[in-house]
C-alpha positions in Angstrom: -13.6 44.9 -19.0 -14.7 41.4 -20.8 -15.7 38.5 -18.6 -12.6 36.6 -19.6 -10.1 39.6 -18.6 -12.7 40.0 -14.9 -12.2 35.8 -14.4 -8.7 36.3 -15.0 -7.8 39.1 -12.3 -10.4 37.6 -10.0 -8.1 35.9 -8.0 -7.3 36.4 -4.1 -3.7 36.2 -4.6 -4.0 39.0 -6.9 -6.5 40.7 -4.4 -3.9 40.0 -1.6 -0.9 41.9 -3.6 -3.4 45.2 -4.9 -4.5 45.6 -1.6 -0.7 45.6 0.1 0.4 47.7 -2.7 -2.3 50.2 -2.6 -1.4 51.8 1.0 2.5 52.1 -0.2 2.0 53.5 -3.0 -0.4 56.7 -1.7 2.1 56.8 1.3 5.1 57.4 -1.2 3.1 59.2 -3.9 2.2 61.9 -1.1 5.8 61.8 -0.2 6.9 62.6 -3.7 4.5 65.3 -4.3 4.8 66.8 -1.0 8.3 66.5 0.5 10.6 65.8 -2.2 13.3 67.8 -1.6 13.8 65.5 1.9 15.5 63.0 1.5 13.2 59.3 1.9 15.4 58.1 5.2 15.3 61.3 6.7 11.6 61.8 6.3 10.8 58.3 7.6 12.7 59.0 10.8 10.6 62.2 11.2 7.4 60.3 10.7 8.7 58.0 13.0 9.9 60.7 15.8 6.6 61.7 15.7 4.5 58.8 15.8 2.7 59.4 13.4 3.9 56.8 10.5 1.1 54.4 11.0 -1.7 57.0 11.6 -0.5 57.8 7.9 -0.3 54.6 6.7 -3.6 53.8 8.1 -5.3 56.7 6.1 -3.4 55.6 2.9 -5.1 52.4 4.0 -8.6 53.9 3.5 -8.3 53.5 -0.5 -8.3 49.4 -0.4 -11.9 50.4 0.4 -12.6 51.8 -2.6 -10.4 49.3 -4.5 -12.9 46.4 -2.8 -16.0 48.3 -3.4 -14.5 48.3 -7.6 -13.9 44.6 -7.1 -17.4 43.7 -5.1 -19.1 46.0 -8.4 -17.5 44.1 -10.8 -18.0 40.9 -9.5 -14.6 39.8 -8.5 -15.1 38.0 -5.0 -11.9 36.2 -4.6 -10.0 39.6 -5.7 -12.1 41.7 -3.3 -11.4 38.7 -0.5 -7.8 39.5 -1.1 -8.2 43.2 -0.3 -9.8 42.5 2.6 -7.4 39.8 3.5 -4.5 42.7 2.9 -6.5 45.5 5.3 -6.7 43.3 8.3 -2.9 42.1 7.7 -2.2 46.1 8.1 -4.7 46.4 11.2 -3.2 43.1 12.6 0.7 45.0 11.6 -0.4 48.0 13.6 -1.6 46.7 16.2 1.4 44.7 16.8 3.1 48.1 16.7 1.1 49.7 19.1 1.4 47.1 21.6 5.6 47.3 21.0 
């Protein structure tokens, strides 16, 4: 990636929006390739019987580490601010959840 692409993507905004994006889209791409055939509403309410939904979206959460250590590599500070920014919005969102 040229320097000019990097400076352009290094921004926390854009940071903030990768790493919010990141956890849904392992949470529903696992959904997809593994229980398809349920219907999305159905499945969440199962997750959610169970309590388990935010134990699994705290795993998917596990990838915005890799996404920051890519940014951090790369030189992208602000970007890989904006991931971290995103992770403690989901621990802050969990906790909440917990305490509920």
């Amino acid at each position: 990636m040229g320097r000019a692409r990097q400076k352009k993507y290094d921004k926390l905004s854009y940071g903030l929006v990768t790493g919010i994006m990141i956890p849904l889209v392992i949470f529903f791409g696992i959904y997809l390739a593994r229980y398809s055939e349920i219907p999305v509403k159905d499945y969440l309410i199962n997750l959610w019987q169970l309590k388990v939904t935010f134990k699994i979206l705290s795993l998917c959460g596990f990838a915005n580490l890799m996404v920051f250590f890519l940014f951090f590599r790369k030189k992208m500070d602000k970007a890989a601010r904006g991931i971290i920014m995103a992770t403690f919005l989901y621990a802050l969102l969990f906790l909440l959840f917990e305490i509920i």
